[in-house]
N, C-alpha and C positions, 0 to 999 in steps of 0.2 A: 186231364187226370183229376179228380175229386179227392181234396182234401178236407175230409170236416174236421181234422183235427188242429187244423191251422188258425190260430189268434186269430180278432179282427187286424193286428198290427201286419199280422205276417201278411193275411190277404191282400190289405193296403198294399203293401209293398211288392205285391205279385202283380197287382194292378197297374200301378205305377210305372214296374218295370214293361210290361206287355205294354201298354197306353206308349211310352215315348218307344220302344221298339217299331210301333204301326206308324206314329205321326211323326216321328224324327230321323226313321233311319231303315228301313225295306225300301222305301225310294232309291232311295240315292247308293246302297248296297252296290250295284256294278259300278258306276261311275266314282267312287270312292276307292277300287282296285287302280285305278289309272294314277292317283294320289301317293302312295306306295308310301304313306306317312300314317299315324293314328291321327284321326282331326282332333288335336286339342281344346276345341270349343266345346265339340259334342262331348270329349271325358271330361271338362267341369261343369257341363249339363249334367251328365251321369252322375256326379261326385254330390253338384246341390241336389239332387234328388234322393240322396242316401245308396247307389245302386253299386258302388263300388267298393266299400270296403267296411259293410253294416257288420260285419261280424266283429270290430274294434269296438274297443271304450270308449262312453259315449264322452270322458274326460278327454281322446285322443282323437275326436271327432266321426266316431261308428256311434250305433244307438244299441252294441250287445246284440245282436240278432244271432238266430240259431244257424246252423252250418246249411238246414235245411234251405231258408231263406235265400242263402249266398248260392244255392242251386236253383233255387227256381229263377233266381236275378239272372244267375249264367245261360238257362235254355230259354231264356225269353230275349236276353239280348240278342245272341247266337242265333234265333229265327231268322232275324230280321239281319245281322250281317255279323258273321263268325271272327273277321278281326280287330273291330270295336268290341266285342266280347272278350276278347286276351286280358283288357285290365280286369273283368270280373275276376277270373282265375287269379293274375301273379297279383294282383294288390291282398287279398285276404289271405295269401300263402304268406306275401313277404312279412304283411304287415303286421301277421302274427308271430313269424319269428322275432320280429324287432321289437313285436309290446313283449311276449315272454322273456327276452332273452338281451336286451339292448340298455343302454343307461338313461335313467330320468332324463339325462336333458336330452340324447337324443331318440327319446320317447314323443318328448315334448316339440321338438324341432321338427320331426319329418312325419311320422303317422298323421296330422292334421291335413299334411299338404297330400298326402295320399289319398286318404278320404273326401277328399274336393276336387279331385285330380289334377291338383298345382302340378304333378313330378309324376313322371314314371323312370321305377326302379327296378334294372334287369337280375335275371337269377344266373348268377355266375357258377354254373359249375362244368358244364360240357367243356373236354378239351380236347385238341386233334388226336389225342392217342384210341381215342373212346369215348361214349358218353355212358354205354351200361356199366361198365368199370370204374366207378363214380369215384371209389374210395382213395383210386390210385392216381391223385393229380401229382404235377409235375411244377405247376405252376409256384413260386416262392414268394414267403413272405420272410422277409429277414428284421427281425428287430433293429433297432439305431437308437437307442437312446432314448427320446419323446416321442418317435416314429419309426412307420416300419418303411422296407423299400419292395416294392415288388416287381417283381421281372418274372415274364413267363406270356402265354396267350389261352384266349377261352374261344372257343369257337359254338356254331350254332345257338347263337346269343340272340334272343327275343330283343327289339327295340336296339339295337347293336350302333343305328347311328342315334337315337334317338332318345335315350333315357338323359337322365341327369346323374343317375349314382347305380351303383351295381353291389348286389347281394354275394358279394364276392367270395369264393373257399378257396384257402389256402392253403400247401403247405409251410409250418412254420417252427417244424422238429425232422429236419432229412433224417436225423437218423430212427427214426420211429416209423416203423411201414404202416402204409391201410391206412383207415380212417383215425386213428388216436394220434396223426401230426395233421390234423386239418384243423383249422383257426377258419372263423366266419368274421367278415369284415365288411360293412357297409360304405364304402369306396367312393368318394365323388370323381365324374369321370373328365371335370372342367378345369385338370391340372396336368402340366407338363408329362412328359413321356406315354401318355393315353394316343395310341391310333385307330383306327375302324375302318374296315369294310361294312360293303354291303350285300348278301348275296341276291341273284338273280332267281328268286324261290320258283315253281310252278303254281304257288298258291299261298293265300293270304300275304300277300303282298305289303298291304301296309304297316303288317308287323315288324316288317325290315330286319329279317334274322340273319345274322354276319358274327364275325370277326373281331374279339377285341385285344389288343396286344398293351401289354404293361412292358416299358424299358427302362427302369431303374424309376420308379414313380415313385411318388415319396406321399405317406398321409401318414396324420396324427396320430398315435395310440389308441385315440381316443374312439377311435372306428372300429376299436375292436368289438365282438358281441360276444357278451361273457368271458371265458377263462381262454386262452390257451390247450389244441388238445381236442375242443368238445365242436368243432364247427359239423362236422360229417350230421352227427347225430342230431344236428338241429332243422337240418334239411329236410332229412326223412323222415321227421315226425310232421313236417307239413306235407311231404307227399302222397300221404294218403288223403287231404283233402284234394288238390289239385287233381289226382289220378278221377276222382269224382266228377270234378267237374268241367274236366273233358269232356269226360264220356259224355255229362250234360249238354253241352257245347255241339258236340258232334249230333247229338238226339234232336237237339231244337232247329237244329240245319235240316239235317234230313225235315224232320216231321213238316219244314217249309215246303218242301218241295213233293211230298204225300200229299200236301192238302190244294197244291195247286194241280197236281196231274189228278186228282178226284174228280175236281173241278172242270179242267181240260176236256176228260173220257164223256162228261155229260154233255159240252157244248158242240163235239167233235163228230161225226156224224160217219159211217160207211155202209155201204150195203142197204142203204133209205134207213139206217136205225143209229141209234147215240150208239156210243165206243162202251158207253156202260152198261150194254146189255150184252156184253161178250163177257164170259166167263175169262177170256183169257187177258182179261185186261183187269175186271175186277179183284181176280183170286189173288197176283200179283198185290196188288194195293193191299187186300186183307193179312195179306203174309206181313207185309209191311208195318203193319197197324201193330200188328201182335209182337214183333219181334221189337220195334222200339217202343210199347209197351213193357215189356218185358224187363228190359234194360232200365228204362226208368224206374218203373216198379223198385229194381233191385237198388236204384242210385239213391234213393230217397231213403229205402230204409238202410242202406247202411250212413247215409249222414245225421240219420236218427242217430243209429249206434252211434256214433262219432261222441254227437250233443251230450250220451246219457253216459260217455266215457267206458264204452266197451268196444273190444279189440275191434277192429274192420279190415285191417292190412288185404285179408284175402278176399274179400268182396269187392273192394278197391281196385284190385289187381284183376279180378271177373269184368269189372265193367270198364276197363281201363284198355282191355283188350276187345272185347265186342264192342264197346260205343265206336269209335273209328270204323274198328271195319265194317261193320253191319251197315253205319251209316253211309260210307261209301258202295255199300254194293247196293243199296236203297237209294239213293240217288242218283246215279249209274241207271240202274231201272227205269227210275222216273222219266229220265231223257231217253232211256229208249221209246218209252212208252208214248213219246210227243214226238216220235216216227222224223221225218228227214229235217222237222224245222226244231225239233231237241236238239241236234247236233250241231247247231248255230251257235254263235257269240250273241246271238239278242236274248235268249233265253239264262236263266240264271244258274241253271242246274250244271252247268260244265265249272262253272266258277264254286257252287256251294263242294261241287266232288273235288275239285283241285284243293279246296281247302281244307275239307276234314281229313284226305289222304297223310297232309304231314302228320297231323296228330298219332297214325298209325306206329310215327318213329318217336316223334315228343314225348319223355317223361316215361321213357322206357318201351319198347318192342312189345308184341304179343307173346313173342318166345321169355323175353325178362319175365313179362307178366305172369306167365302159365309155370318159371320156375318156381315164380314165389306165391301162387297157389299151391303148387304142389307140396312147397316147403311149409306150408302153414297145415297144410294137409295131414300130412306124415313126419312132419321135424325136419331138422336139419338134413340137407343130403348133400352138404359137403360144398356148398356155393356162397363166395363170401357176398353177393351183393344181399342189401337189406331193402 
């Protein structure tokens, strides 16, 4: 996709990201699911390259980069291997809730080590009752004095054995329903009464999404982010970047796997002629081309919007919902399309479908998605999620 509107900086940094995606990491893509861990070598590779968390200040170790930036970083990691791409996404969600919303010192203390990828820190809010019912957790946070105690579990937790702190939401007013008793808390998870699972995913594996249980855990006050009350609302104003750059995620997956069955149709031969003199092999690929086209088109310009501070929620929510599935039905294709040796474990396309698949549930449904177009459409219709 041609951007002339893009800095020399921004370019750099689109280069940069593509260059170590080709030389550090499309290799080793399959053999890295066997891993079932994030390689922490390769994220503070990522981290001194600037690719994971540019959208910070550059006093909190980002260089300011535009939202658009932090999308072409996410579908150029995602190419090359969709769950070394998960810190693109939660580090400039989380890292923005904790520069907006967090105290100087722990400004100072953990946004540096995110930007270098010292720490990965999970987004605490799905819990067994629900995850599209965001507002209604169960999970407590009870004041004590200098500290709070929390007791409760989160489940479908990214990095679940593997982060060091968790972007934790609260309740921390039982008697206040919905979001106005949710408190946000930046939680370290290397203290008494923390447990973890792990679960057995279908796909992207080394994001290790599981289980986290709090049984009377005790942290500082000082973990609180901002006031008492306001945590719900601080989530959701990051989720419309994340919903982006999924979609992006899911788009630079696929488009791997277009670019290699192109390539395939030419070398592969039936009936004395290439595969790519069959219409019925090309038209497929062109549909493809267009439809995550399409998608991207729209993902960029709404992180425009984002940059120039006008509304996106429902554009967000458009490509939130079509990046996954499209991309899954687009690489799906593609392995049919490399006929009985696609259907093999050597080929990469059964792993890139395994993996954009979860995205279909991550960070809200097609159905959530399509309420809150609708809602953006025509107004309220009477549905509390935001």
């Amino acid at each position: 996709m041609t951007m002339p509107w893009l800095s020399e900086e921004d370019l750099f940094i689109k280069t940069t990201a593509e260059r170590f995606a080709k030389e550090r990491l499309k290799d080793g893509y399959m053999d890295r699911e066997k891993g079932t861990v994030i390689d922490r070598d390769l994220m503070r590779e990522m981290g001194s390259l600037g690719l994971l968390a540019p959208t910070l200040s550059e006093e909190y170790g980002g260089i300011g980069a535009s939202s658009v930036v932090m999308g072409l970083i996410a579908e150029a990691i995602a190419y090359a291997d969709m769950s070394i791409s998960y810190p693109c996404m939660t580090s400039p969600l989380i890292g923005g809730v904790i520069e907006a919303h967090g105290s100087e010192e722990m400004k100072s203390e953990i946004l540096p080590k995110i930007a270098a990828g010292e720490i990965l820190i999970q987004l605490g809010l799905t819990e067994p009752r629900g995850g599209s019912d965001a507002a209604n957790l169960m999970i407590k946070a009870e004041k004590k004095g200098d500290h709070y105690l929390l007791n409760g579990e989160k489940t479908s937790i990214t990095y679940s054995q593997q982060a060091e702190m968790m972007l934790l939401f609260a309740r921390t007013d039982q008697n206040v329903p919905g979001a106005r008793g949710v408190s946000a808390f930046l939680a370290p998870l290397d203290v008494d009464g923390v447990s973890t699972t792990c679960f057995e995913d279908f796909g992207t594996k080394a994001v290790g999404r599981g289980q986290v249980f709090f049984d009377d855990v005790k942290i500082p006050a000082s973990c609180l982010l901002g006031e008492e009350g306001q945590g719900f609302t601080k989530v959701m104003e990051g989720f419309d970047l994340s919903r982006i750059l999924i979609a992006l995620q899911c788009i630079g997956s696929a488009q791997a796997s277009v670019d290699e069955t192109w390539q395939y149709i030419q070398d592969r031969e039936a009936f004395g002629r290439p595969l790519a003199k069959f219409q019925g092999t090309t038209f497929p690929l062109a549909e493809h081309e267009s439809m995550l086209a399409a998608v991207r088109s729209l993902c960029y310009e709404t992180l425009a919007k984002r940059d120039k501070g006008i509304p996106h929620t429902k554009e967000a929510a458009m490509v939130k919902w079509m990046g996954p599935k499209w991309a899954t039905d687009v690489i799906q294709n593609c392995l049919v399309l490399h006929g009985h040796y696609g259907y093999t474990m050597d080929l990469p396309h059964q792993q890139r479908m395994r993996d954009v698949l979860g995205l279909q549930i991550g960070d809200g449904t097609a159905q959530i998605m399509k309420t809150i177009i609708a809602r953006e459409t025509i107004g309220s219709i009477g549905v509390a999620y935001k």
